[in-house]
C-alpha positions as CSV (number, residue, x, y, z in Angstrom):
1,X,4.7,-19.5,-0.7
2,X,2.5,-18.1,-3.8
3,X,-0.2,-15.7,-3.5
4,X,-2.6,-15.4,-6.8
5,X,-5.3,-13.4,-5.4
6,X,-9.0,-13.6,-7.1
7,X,-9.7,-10.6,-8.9
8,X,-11.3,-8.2,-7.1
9,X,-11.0,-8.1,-4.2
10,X,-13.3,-6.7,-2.6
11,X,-14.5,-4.5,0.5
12,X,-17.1,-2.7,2.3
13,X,-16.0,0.3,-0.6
14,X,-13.1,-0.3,-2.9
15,X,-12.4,-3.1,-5.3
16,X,-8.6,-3.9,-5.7
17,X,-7.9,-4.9,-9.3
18,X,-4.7,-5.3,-11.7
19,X,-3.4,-2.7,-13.4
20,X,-3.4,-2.3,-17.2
21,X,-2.4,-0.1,-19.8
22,X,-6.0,1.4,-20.2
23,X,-5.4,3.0,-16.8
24,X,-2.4,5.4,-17.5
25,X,-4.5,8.5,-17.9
26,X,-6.0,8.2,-14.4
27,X,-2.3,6.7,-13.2
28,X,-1.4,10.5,-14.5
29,X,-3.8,12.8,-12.5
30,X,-1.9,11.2,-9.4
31,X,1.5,9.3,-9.8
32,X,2.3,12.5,-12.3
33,X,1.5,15.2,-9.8
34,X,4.7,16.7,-8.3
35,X,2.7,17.1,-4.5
36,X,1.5,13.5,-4.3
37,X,5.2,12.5,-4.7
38,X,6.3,14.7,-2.3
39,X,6.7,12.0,0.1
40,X,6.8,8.6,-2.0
41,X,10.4,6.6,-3.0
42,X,9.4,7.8,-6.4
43,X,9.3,10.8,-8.7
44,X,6.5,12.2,-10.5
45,X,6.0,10.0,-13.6
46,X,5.5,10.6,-17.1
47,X,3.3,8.6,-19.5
48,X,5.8,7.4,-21.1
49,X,7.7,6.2,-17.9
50,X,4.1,4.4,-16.8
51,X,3.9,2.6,-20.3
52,X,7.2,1.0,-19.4
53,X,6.1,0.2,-15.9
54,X,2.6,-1.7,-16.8
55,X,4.7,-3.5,-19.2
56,X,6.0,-5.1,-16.2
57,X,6.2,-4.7,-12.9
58,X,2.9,-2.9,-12.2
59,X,0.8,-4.7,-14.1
60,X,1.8,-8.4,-12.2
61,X,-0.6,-10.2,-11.1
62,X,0.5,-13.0,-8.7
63,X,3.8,-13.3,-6.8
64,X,6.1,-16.1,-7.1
65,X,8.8,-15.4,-5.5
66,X,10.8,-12.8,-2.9
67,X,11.8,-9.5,-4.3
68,X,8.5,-9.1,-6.1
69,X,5.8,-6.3,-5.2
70,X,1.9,-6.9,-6.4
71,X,1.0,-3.8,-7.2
72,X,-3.2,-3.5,-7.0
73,X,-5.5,-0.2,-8.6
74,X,-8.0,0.9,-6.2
75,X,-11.3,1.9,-7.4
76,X,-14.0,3.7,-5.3
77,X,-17.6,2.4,-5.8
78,X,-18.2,4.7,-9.2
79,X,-15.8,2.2,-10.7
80,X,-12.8,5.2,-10.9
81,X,-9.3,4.4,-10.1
82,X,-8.9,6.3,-6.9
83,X,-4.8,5.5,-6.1
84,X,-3.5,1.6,-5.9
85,X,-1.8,0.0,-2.9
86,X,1.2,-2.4,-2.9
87,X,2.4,-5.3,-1.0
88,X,6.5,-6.4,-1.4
89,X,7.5,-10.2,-0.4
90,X,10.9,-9.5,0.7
91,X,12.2,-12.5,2.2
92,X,11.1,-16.4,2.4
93,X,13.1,-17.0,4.9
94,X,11.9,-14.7,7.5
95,X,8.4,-14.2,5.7
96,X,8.9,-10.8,5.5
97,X,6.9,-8.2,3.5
98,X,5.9,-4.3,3.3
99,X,3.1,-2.5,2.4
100,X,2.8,1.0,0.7
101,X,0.0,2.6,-1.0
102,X,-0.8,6.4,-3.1
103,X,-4.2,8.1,-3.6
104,X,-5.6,10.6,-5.9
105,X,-5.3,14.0,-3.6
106,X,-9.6,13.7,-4.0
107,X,-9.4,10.5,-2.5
108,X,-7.8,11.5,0.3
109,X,-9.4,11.7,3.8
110,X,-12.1,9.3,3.1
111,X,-10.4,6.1,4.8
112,X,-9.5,4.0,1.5
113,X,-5.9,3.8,1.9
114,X,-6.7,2.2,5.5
115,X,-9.4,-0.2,3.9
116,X,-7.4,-0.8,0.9
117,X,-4.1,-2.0,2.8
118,X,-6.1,-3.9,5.5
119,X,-7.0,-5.6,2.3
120,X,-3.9,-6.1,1.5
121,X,-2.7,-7.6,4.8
122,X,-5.5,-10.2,4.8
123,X,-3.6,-11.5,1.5
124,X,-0.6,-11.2,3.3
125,X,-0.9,-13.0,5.9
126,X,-3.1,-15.3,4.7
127,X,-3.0,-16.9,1.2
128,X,0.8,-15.7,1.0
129,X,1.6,-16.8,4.8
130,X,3.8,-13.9,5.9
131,X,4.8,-13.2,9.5
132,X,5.7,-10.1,9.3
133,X,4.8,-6.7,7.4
134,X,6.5,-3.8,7.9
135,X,5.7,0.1,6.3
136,X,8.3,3.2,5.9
137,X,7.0,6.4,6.1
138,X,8.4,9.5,5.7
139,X,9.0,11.2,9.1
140,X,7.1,14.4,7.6
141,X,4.0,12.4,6.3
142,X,2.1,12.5,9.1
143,X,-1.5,10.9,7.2
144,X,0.1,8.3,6.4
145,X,1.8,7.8,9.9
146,X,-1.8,7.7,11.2
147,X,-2.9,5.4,8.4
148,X,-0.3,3.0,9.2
149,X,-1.6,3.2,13.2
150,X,-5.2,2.6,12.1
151,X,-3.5,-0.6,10.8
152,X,-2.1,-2.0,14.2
153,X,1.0,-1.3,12.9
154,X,3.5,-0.2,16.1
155,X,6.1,2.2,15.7
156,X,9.6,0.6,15.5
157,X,12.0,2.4,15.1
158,X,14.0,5.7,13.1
159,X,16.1,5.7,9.9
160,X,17.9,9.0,10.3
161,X,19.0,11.0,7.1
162,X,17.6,7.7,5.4
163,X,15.7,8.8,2.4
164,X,16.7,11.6,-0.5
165,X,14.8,14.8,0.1
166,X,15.4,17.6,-2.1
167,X,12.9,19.7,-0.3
168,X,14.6,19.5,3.1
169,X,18.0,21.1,3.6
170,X,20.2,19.0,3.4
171,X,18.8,16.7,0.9
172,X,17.8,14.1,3.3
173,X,14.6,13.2,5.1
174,X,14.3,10.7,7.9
175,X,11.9,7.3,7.9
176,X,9.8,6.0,10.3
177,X,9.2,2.0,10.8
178,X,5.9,0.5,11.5
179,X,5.7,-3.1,11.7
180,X,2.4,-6.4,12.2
181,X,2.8,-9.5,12.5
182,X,0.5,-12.0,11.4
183,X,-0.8,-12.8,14.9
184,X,-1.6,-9.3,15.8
185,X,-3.3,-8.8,12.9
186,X,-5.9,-11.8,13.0
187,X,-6.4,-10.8,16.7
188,X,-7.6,-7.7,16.0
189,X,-9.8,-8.5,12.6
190,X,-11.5,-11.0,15.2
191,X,-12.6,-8.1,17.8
192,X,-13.6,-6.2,15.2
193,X,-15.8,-8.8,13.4
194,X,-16.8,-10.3,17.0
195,X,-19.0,-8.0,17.8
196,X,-20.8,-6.3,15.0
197,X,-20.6,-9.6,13.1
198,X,-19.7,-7.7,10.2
199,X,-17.1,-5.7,8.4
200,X,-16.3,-2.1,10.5
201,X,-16.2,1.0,8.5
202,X,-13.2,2.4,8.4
203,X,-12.3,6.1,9.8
């Protein structure tokens, strides 16, 4: 298994593209800001933290091997770095993967982090071969719940007290599973190019 995808990728809006060092101011106006955060595995970053980051794992551009994450910028169709999305191999045995993705607050609302992942679940399941995708979402991020729905993605399960929180009140937040598998994906990419013979805009 080896995914290599050729750059961009493209949809009905967005191209997905490698990051590089040239995009660490507009990496700031989001990944920096304390409220996009809020809800990510991640604290708000620094430039100097996102120098060290491109300088490796961010700025891969194939994945070789489990335990690796492809991390892809997301440009809206003025060519601006809108937020990137990210897909994790996790397991050969079990073709397992996850998805994950962060937008610009401006970008929000518009249906690019649904367009952008589905994206990112063609590569997944097919160049890379996976079986199975899975998302964790914080239990209060309720956009991306419904992102992750828009998906196919069905609701699996609750990690409880699962993930650090310093805004709750006790410090700990609970996650919410989603997972796909390859089948269900390519079922429903077929009904919705079946009819309309084209690409669907996304909502």
């Amino acid at each position: 298994m080896h995914l290599r995808p050729r750059y961009p990728v493209t949809t009905e809006r967005l191209r997905l593209r490698p990051l590089d060092e040239g995009d660490v101011p507009a990496l700031l106006a989001y990944r920096g800001r304390a409220e996009v955060c809020r809800y990510l595995p991640f604290a708000p970053m620094d430039e100097a933290v996102l120098r060290s980051r491109l300088a490796g794992d961010l700025s891969r551009t194939e994945l070789t091997g489990p335990g690796q994450g492809l991390t892809l910028g997301v440009e809206d169709r003025s060519g601006r770095l809108v937020g990137d999305v990210v897909l994790f191999w996790h397991d050969e045995r079990t073709a397992a993967g996850e998805v994950g993705y962060v937008l610009h607050p401006a970008a929000t609302g518009r249906g690019y982090a649904t367009e952008a992942c589905r994206a990112v679940l063609d590569l997944a399941f097919g160049p890379l071969g996976l079986h199975r995708v899975a998302a964790r979402v914080h239990a209060g991020n309720t956009a991306s719940a419904r992102v992750v729905a828009r998906l196919g993605m069905r609701p699996e399960g609750r990690l409880v007290r699962a993930e650090p929180d310093p805004a709750a009140a006790d410090g700990w937040a609970d996650l919410l599973l989603f997972g796909l598998l390859a089948g269900e994906h390519r079922a429903r990419r077929e009904a919705a190019h079946g009819s309309a013979g084209a690409r669907p805009a996304d909502g």
